[in-house]
LOTIVEX-142854 format. One line per 10 residues: number of its first residue (from 1); for each residue x, y, z of C-alpha. Coordinates in steps of 0.05 Angstrom, whole numbers. Layout:
% residues N
NUM = X,Y,Z; ...
//
This chain:
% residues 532
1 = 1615,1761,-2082; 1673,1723,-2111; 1686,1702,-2177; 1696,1644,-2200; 1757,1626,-2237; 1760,1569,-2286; 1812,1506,-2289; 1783,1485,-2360; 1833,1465,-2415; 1792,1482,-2469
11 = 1843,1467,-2515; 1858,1401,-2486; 1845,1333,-2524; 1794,1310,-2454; 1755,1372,-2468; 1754,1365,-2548; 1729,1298,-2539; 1673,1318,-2488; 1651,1367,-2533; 1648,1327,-2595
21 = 1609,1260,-2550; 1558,1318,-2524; 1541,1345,-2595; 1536,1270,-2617; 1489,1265,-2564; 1457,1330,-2581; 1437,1308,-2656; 1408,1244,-2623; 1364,1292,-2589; 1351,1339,-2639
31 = 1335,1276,-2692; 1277,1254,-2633; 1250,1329,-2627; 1246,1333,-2700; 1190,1269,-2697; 1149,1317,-2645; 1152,1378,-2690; 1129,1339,-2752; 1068,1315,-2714; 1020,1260,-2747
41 = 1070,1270,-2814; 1073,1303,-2874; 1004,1272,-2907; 966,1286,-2837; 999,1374,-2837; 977,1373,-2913; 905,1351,-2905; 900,1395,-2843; 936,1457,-2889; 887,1446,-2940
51 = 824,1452,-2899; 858,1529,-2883; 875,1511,-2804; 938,1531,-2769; 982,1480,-2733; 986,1477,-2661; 1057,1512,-2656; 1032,1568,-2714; 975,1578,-2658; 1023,1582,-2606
61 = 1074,1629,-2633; 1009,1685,-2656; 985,1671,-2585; 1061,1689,-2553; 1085,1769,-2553; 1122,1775,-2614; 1199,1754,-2617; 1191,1730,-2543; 1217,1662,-2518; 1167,1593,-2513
71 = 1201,1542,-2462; 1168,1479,-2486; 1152,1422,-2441; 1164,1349,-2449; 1173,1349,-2528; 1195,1279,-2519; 1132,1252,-2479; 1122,1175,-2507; 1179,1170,-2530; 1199,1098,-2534
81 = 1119,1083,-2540; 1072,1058,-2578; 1052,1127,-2598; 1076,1182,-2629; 1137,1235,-2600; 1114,1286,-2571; 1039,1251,-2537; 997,1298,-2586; 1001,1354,-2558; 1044,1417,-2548
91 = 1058,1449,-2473; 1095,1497,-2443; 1102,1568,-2421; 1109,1633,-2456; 1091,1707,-2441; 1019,1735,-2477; 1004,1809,-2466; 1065,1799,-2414; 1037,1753,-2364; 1075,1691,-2369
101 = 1024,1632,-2384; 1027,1553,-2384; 993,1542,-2460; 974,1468,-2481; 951,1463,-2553; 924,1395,-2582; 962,1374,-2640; 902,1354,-2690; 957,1327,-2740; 964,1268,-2688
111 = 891,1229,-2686; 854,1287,-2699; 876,1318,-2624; 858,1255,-2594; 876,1234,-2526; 918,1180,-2507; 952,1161,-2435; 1019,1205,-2448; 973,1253,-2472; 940,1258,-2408
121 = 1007,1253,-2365; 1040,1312,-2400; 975,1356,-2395; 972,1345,-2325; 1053,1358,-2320; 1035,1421,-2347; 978,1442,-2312; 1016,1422,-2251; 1064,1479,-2261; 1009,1534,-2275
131 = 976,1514,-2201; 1052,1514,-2179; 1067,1575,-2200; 999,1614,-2203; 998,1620,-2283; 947,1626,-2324; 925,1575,-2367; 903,1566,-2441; 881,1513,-2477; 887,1522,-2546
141 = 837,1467,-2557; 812,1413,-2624; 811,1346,-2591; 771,1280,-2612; 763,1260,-2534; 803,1202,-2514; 832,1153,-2567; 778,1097,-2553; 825,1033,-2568; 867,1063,-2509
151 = 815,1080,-2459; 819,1037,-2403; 888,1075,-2399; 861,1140,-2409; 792,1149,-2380; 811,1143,-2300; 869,1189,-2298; 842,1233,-2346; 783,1256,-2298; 837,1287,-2266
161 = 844,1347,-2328; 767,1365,-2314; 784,1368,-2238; 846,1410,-2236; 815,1458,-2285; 762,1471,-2235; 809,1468,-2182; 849,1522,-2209; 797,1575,-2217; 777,1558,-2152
171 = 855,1581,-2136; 842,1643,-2174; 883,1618,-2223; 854,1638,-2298; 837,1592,-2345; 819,1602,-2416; 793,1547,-2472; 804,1588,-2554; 770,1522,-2594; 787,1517,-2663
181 = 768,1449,-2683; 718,1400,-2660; 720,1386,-2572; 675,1329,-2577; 657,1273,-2508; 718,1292,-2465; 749,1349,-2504; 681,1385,-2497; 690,1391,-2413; 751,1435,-2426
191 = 713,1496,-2453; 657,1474,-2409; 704,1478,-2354; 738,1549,-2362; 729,1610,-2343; 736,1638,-2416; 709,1604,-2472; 719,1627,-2546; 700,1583,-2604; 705,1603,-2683
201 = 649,1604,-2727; 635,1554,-2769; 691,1518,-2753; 686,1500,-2673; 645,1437,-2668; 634,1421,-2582; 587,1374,-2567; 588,1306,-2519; 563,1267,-2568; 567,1281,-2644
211 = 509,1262,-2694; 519,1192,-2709; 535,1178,-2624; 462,1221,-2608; 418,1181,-2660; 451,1120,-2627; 420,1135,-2564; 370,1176,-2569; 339,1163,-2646; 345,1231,-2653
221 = 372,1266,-2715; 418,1333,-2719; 467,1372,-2756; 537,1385,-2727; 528,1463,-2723; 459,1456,-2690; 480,1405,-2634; 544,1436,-2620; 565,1491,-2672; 600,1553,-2648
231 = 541,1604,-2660; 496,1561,-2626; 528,1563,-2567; 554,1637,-2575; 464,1652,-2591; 432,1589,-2550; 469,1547,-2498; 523,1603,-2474; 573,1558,-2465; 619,1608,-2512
241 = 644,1677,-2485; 661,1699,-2554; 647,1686,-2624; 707,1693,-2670; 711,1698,-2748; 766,1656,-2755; 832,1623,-2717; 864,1693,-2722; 812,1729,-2694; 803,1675,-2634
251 = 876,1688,-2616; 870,1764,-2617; 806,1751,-2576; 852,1705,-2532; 902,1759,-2524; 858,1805,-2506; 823,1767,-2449; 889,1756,-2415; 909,1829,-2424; 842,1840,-2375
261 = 852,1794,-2327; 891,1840,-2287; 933,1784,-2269; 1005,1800,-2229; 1056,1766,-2200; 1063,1756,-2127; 1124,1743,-2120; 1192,1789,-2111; 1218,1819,-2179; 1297,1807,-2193
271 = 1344,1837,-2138; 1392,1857,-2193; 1402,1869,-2264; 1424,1813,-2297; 1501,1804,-2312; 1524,1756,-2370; 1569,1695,-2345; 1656,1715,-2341; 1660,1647,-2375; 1630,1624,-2442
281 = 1567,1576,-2430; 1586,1546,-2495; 1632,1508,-2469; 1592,1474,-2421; 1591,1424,-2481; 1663,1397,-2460; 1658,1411,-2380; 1620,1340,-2368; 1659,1274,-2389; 1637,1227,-2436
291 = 1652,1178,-2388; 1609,1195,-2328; 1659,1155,-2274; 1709,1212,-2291; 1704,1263,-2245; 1689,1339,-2254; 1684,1410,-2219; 1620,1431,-2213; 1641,1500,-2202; 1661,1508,-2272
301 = 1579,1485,-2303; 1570,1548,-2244; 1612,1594,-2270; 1577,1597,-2340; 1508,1600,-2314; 1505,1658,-2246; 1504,1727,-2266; 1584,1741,-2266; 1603,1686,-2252; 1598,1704,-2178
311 = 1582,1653,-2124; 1587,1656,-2050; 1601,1585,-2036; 1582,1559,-1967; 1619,1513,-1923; 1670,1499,-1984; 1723,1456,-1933; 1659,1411,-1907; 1629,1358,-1938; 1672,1374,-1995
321 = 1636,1330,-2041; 1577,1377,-2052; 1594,1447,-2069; 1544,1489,-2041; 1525,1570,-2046; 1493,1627,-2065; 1494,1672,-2129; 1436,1709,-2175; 1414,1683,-2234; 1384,1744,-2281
331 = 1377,1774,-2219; 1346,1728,-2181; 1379,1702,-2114; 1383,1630,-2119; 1426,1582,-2071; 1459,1521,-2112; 1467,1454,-2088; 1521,1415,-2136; 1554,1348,-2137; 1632,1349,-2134
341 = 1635,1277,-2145; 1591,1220,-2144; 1582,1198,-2074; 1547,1233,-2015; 1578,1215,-1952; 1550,1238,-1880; 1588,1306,-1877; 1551,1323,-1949; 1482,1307,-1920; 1489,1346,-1860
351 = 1520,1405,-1895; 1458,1400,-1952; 1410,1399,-1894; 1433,1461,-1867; 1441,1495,-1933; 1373,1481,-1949; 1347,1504,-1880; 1383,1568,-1895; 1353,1587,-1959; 1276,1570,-1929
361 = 1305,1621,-1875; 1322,1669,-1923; 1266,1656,-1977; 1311,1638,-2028; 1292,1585,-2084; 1344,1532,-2098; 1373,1499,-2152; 1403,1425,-2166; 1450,1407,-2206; 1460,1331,-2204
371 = 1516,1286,-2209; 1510,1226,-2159; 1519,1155,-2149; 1480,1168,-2089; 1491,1161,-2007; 1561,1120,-1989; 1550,1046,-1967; 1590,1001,-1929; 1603,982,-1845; 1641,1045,-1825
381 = 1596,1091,-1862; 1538,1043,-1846; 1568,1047,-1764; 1573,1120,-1781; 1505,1146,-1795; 1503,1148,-1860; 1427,1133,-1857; 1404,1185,-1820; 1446,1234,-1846; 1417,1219,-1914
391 = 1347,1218,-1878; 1370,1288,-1852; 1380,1314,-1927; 1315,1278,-1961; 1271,1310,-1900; 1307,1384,-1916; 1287,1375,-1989; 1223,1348,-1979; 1193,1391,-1929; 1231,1455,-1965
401 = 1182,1502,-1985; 1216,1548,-2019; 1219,1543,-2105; 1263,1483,-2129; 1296,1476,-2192; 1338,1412,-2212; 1388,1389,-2270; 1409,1326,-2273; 1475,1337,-2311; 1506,1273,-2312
411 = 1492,1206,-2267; 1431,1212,-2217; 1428,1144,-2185; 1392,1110,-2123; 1364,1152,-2063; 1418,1214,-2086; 1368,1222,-2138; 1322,1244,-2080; 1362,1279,-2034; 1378,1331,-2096
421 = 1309,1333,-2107; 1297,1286,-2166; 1216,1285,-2190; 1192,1252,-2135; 1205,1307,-2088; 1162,1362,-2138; 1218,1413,-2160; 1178,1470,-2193; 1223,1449,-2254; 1262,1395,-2284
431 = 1301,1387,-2337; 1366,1342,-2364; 1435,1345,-2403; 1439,1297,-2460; 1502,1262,-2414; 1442,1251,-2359; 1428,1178,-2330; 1386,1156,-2281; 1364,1105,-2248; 1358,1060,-2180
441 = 1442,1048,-2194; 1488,1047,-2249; 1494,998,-2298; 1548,962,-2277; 1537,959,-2207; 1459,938,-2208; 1482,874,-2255; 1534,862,-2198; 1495,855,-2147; 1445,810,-2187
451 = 1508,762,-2202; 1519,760,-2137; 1453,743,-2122; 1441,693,-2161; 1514,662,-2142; 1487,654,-2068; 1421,628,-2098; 1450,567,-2131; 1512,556,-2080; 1460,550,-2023
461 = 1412,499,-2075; 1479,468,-2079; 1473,475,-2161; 1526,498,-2209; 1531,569,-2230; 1567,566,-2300; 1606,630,-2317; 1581,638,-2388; 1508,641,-2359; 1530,697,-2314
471 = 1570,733,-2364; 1503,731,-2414; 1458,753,-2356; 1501,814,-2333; 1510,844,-2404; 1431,837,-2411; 1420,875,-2349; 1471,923,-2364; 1448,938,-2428; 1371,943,-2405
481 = 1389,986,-2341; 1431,1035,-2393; 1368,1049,-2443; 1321,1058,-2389; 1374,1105,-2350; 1373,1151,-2419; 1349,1211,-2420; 1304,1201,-2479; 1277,1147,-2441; 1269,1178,-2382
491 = 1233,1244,-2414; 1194,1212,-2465; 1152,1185,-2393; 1160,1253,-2370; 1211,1244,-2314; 1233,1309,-2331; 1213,1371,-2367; 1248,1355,-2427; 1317,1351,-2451; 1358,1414,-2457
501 = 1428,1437,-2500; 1479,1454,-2439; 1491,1524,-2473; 1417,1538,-2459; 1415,1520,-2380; 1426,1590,-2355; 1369,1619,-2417; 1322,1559,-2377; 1334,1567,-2313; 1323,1647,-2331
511 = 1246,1631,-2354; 1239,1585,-2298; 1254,1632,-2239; 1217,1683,-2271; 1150,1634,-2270; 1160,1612,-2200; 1163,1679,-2188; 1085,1690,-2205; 1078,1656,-2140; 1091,1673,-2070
521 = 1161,1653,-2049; 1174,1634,-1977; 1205,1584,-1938; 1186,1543,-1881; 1221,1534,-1808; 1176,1473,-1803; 1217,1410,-1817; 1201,1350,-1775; 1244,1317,-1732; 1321,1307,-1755
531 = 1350,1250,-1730; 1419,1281,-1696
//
C-alpha cells in the first residue's frame, strides 16, 4: 500500500486557530452531554440513591466486560426540545461475556423511565442497529409506560418497539428484558416480549395496569406484588425466566444468559492486525477550518485514521474532487469515499459510482467522510449531465449492500448529503464532527435564493421591494438555517448517532466495523438501471 504523507503545518497560525475553534466547539458539546449524564437532576439521582437503586449507566457499566469500551448512541436525543437531553434513556453498544450487544437502559431519574416521542425514536435508532447488525439486545428495563400528557405523540410510533422486538427473535436475533423497577401499561410488553425475562424480587413491579388503574375498571382491589410483583410471576404467571435477589444479582444473571446463547458472528474477522496511524489523530482537531468555505485535504483526516496510514487511492487524477480508496481500519478492509472540496461535479459521480460498485464486488464495507456543498449547478453542467450522473451515484449508494459507515466532517448540504450516504440512505452508522452542518444548502446561499424570490415576486406584482426589508429577511433565514444545520441540532433529533471528538473517529469507526461485522457482509451486483 502507500503511505500517506502529510502537508499539515501544525505549527502554523491556520492550524492553531482550527484547533482552538474545534475545542471551543468541543466544550459546547461536552457542556450538552453533561445535561444527559445528570439525568432528571441532582434531587431526582438522590431520591433514586436513597431507595438503594443503581443508575442506568452504573447498570450498564456492571453489565459491560470489565475495562471494555461502551459506544453510546444519540446522547444528545431532544436536544433543543421540550424535554430533557438525552430522551430518558441510555443506548448503545458494548461487549458482555464478549458478544458485542446493543443495550438500552431507561433512565428512571427522568419521569420515572417514562416514555416520551424522542424516547421512542432513539429506542428504535437503536434497535435498528441490533437487527442491522445481528446483535443481541438488552433492555435494562424500569419504565412508567408512555408519558401520558405526550401520548398522542408517543402511542402510534411506539407500537413499533413491541413489533421489532418480536421481529427480531423471529430473526434469531436474542433479546433479553433484566427489570429492575416497575414496567407498568407499555413498559410491561418489553419483558412480555423477550425471549429472556429476569425481574428482582421485591423490587420488579410489571403489570398493565397498576392498583389504582385495575379498581378503576374492574372494582377490583390488589396489592402491587400480587398483581404484578416479581415472585409472582417467577411462582404463578411465568412471565419471569429468573428470579434475582437484587440489581446485582439480575446483571450477573444477565451476563450469564448471554454467555449461553451461543451467539457468533457471521461475518469475516479482521484481515490484519491492526497498525496505529504514521500521523497523530490528535491533530485532526486543526485539519478542518473554522471556516467551512476554506478548503481542505481529505487525505490528511485519512492519514490519522487507516491502520499506517496506508491507502490505495483509486482513480486519484479523475474526478479529482472526491478522493477515493482502499485501506484497513483495525484490520478491517474498508474502501473510503472523501470530499476534496465542496462540489461534486459529473466526473465525481461517475467515479463514486464505480467505486462503490467495486467494493459490493469485492465485499468490502465503505466509509463516508463528508464535506459537500452538494452536485454542481448551472447550464453547462446542467447541458452536461450533471443529473444523471448524480442519479448514477445516489442509485450506487442506495442499492449498495455492502456495510456503510458515514462522517459528516464539515458541510453536508443538499442532495450531496445523499449521494455520500447521509441518514436517509441507512448507513449501518453515523456520526458527526463538532465543525458538521447540514442541511438542504448553506446558509448563505438558501437566503439568496429566497431574496431573489421574493424580488421576482413583487417586480412581477409591480410593488416595491425595499432593501432594508430584504436585508432583515436574509439575516433571519440565515441565522435560522445555521441553528438547525448544527450538529446539536441535528443529533439531538437523531440525524446522527451522536456527536464525536475528531481524535476518537478512528477508536469509533473501530467498534463500528467490528458490530457490522456480527452480520453477514456481502455486496450486491444488482443495481438498477444507470442512466449512461
Amino acid at each position: 500500500m502507500t503511505v500517506l504523507t502529510t502537508a499539515a503545518d501544525t505549527g502554523s497560525a491556520a492550524f492553531t486557530a482550527n484547533a482552538d475553534a474545534m475545542r471551543d466547539a468541543l466544550a459546547g458539546i461536552d457542556a450538552e452531554h453533561a445535561k444527559a449524564l445528570a439525568g432528571g437532576g441532582p434531587a431526582y439521582v438522590d431520591r433514586h440513591r436513597a431507595r438503594g437503586k443503581l443508575l442506568a449507566r452504573e447498570r450498564i457499566e456492571l453489565l459491560l466486560d470489565p475495562d471494555s469500551p461502551f459506544l453510546e448512541l444519540s446522547p444528545l436525543a431532544a436536544w433543543g426540545s421540550d424535554y430533557p437531553v438525552g430522551a430518558g434513556v441510555v443506548t448503545g453498544v458494548g461487549a458482555v461475556e464478549g458478544v458485542e450487544c446493543v443495550i438500552v437502559a431507561n433512565d428512571p431519574t427522568v419521569r420515572g423511565g417514562a416514555s416520551n416521542p424522542w424516547t421512542a425514536k432513539k429506542t428504535l435508532r437503536a434497535m435498528e442497529i441490533a437487527e442491522q447488525n445481528r446483535l443481541p439486545l438488552i433492555n435494562l428495563v424500569e419504565s412508567g409506560g408512555a408519558d401520558l400528557p405526550s401520548q398522542s405523540e408517543i402511542f402510534i410510533p411506539g407500537g413499533r418497539l413491541f413489533r421489532d422486538l418480536t421481529r427480531l427473535s423471529a430473526a434469531g436475533i436474542p433479546t433479553l428484558a433484566l427489570v429492575f423497577g416497575n414496567s407498568t401499561a407499555g413498559g410491561a410488553y418489553v419483558p412480555g416480549m423477550c425471549d429472556h425475562a429476569v425481574m428482582v424480587r421485591g423490587r420488579s413491579k410489571v403489570f398493565l395496569g397498576g392498583p389504582p388503574l385495575v379498581r378503576m375498571a374492574t372494582g377490583e382491589t390488589s396489592d402491587d406484588e400480587s398483581l404484578g410483583g416479581a415472585e409472582m410471576h417467577a411462582r404463578t404467571s411465568g412471565l419471569a425466566d429468573h428470579l434475582a435477589a437484587d440489581e446485582y444479582d439480575a446483571v450477573r444473571i444477565g451476563r450469564r444468559i448471554v454467555a449461553r446463547l451461543n451467539h457468533t458472528k457471521t461475518g469475516p474477522g479482521p484481515q490484519a492486525p491492526a497498525a496505529d496511524p504514521l500521523h497523530d489523530p490528535g491533530e485532526l482537531l486543526g485539519i478542518v477550518p473554522a471556516d467551512l468555505k476554506t478548503p481542505f485535504d481529505p487525505r490528511e483526516v485519512i492519514a490519522r485514521v487507516v491502520d499506517g496510514s496506508e491507502f490505495d487511492e483509486f482513480k486519484p487524477d479523475y474526478g479529482a474532487g472526491l478522493t477515493t480508496g482502499w485501506a484497513r481500519l483495525h484490520g478491517y478492509p474498508v474502501g473510503i469515499l472523501a470530499n476534496a472540496h465542496g462540489v461534486l461535479f459529473s466526473a465525481e459521480s461517475q467515479k463514486a459510482a464505480q467505486f462503490i460498485q467495486l467494493a459490493n464486488s469485492s465485499h468490502t464495507p465503505l466509509v463516508f467522510l463528508h464535506n459537500t456543498t452538494g452536485y454542481m449547478v448551472g447550464r453547462e453542467f446542467e447541458q452536461g449531465g450533471i443529473i444523471k450522473h448524480g442519479a448514477m451515484m445516489i442509485n450506487a449508494v442506495s442499492n449498495s449492500t455492502v456495510p456503510h459507515l458515514s462522517v459528516l466532517i464539515g458541510a453536508s448540504y443538499g442532495a450531496g448529503h445523499y449521494g455520500m450516504c447521509g441518514r436517509a440512505y441507512d448507513p449501518r452508522f453515523l456520526f458527526a464532527w463538532p465543525s458538521a452542518r447540514s442541511a438542504v444548502m448553506g446558509p448563505a446561499q438558501l437566503a439568496g435564493v429566497l431574496s431573489i424570490v421574493a424580488r421576482e415576486s413583487a417586480a412581477a406584482k409591480g410593488r416595491e421591494y425595499g432593501e432594508e426589508q430584504d436585508a432583515a429577511m436574509r439575516a433571519m433565514v440565515e441565522q435560522q438555517i445555521e441553528a438547525e444545520s448544527m450538529p446539536m441540532f441535528l443529533s439531538g433529533r437523531v440525524y446522527d448517532d451522536g456527536v464525536i471528538d475528531p481524535r476518537d473517529t478512528r477508536t469509533v469507526l473501530g467498534m463500528c466495523l467490528s458490530a457490522v461485522h456480527s452480520a453477514p457482509v456481502r455486496g450486491t451486483d444488482g443495481f438498477g438501471v444507470f442512466r449512461m
